[in-house]
N, C-alpha and C positions, 0 to 999 in steps of 0.2 A: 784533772782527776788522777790518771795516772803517774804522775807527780809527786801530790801527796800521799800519796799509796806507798812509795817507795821512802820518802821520811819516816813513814810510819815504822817502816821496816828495819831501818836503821837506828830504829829506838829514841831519835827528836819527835818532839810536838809537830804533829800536820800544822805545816801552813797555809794558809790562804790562797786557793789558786781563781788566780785574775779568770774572767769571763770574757775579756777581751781576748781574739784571734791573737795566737801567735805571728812574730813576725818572719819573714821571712830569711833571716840568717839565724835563728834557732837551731843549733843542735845540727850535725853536722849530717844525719840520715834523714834530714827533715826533706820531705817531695812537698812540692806545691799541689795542690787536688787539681786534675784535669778536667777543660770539661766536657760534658757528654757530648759527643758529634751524633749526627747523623746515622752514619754506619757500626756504630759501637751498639744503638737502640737493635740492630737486625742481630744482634747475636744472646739478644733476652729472648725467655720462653713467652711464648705468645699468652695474649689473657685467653683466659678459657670464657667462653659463652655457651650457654646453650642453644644448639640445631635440632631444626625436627628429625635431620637424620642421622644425628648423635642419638637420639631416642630409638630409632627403628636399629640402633646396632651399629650403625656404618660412622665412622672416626670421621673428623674434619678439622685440618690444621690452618690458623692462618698464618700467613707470610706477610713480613713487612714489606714498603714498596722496593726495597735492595733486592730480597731473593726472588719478589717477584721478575723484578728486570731481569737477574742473573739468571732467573729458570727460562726467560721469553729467548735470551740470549743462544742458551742452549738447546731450544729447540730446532729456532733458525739455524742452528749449525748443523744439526741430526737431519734437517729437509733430504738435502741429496744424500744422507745414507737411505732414508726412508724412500727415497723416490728410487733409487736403486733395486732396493727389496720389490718393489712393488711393479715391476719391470718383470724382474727375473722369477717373481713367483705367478707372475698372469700366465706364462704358457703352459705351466704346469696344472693351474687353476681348472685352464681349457680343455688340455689333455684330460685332468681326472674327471671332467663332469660330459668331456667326452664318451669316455671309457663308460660312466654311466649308463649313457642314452644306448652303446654298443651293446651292454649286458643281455638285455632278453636277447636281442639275434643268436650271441654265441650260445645261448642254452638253446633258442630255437634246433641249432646247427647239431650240436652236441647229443639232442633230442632225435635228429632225422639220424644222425649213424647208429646210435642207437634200432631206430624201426628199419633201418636197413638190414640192421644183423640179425635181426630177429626174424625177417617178413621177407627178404628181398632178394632170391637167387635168380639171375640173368637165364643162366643156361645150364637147366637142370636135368640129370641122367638117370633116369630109371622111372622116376618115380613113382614108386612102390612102396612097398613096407620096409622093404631094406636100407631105400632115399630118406625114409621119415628118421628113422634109429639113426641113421649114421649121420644127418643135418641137423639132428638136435641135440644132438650129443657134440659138434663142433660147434655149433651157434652157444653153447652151456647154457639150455635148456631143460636139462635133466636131475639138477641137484635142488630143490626135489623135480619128478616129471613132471613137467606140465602138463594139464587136459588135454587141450585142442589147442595148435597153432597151424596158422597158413601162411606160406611159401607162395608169394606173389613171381610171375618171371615175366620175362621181356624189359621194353626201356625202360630205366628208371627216371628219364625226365616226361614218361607218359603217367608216371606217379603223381612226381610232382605239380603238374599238370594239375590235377585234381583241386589243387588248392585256391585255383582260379578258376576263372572263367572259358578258359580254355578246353579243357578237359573235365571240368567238375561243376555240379552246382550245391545249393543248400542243401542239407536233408539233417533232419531232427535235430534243431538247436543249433550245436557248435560244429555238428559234423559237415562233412562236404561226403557225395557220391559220384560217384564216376559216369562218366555220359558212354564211356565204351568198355566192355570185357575185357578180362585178362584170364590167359591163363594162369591157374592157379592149383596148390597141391596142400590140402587141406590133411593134418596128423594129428589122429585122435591116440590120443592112450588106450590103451587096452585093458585097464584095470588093474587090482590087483596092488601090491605094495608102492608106493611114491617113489623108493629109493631105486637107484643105478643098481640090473640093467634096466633101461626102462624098454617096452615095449608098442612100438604103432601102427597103427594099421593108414594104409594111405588112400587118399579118393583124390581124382583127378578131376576137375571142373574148370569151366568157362562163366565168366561170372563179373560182375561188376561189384565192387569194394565201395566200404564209406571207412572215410579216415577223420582222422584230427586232423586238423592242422594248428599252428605259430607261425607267425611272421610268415606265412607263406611258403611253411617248411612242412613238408608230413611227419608226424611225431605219434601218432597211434594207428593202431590197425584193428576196428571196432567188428563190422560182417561181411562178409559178403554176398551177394544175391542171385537169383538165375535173371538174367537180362528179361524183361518184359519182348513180347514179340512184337514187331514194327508192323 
């Protein structure tokens, strides 16, 4: 066909072109057709079908059996990077779900300094109304004044005590109460505007406390009581 094509063009009558194969010394560009191997099929686009999970959205390619081999090949090779990876990120894995299960504690902890600043003077000097003003105002207790707070003193592991069974038992709910008095120094406001200076007047008591506890931390400072008589 192409043959006659080019008579045509050169202004002769088309002749005849044979339907018999050319032969093989034809024409000096002439290639012999190859034929299709094996490995030549893995570099066609795959037939498309339809999948149910081509319908929900999700692509699905197939591979013929070369790329399949070629991708099994490289996996085998990837194992010891992957077994590697999976070495080096287990202790890290441990440490963060570690670090998990450690979380409430540290807020427990974070919680008891907290009630300790608030609540917790060992050995306290005066107190009076002068001990109330000048402890709440270092504890920064005063911006705005607070109402009423109390100033626990002596051990503070006969505090924590309380959260056990040692020193404390159940009382209303989540609370725990103390099985023994403490001296304590209760600072009322005095009224009057919220803002610094603030003003308190101080009372002196022996008394038994109910606290919060976490994790067997004290973290609130809820009343305190006058001890029942034995």
């Amino acid at each position: 066909m192409i043959l006659a094509l080019a008579d045509a063009w050169e202004g002769q009558p088309p002749q005849a072109v044979s339907s018999r194969p050319l032969s093989s010394g034809r024409g000096l560009n002439y290639k012999k057709a190859r034929t299709p191997t094996l490995l030549s099929f893995a570099f066609l686009p795959a037939p498309h079908r339809p999948y149910r999970e081509e319908e929900a959205g999700e692509k699905q390619t197939l591979l013929f059996p070369p790329f399949y081999l070629f991708l099994q090949t490289c996996s085998e090779a990837e194992e010891p990077l992957l077994e590697e990876m999976v070495m080096v990120l287990s202790p890290l894995f441990f440490v963060f779900m570690l670090g998990l299960g450690l979380t409430p504690l540290t807020l427990a902890q974070d919680d008891y300094r907290s009630f300790l600043l608030k609540h917790y003077d060992p050995t306290p000097q005066g107190r009076d109304d002068r001990y109330c003003e000048r402890m709440m105002r270092q504890r920064m207790l005063t911006h705005p004044c607070k109402d009423v707070n109390t100033f626990v003193h002596g051990n503070s592991n006969d505090i924590k005590a309380i959260c056990d069974d040692e020193n404390g038992k159940p009382y209303d709910g989540n609370l725990r109460i103390s099985k023994s008095p403490f001296q304590i120094t209760i600072c009322k406001h005095r009224g009057g505007s919220p803002r610094p200076p603030c003003r308190y007047r101080a009372t002196r008591a022996y008394r038994v406390i109910a606290i919060g506890c976490q994790n067997g931390w004290p973290t609130h400072f809820q009343e305190s009581f006058i001890p029942p008589r034995q």
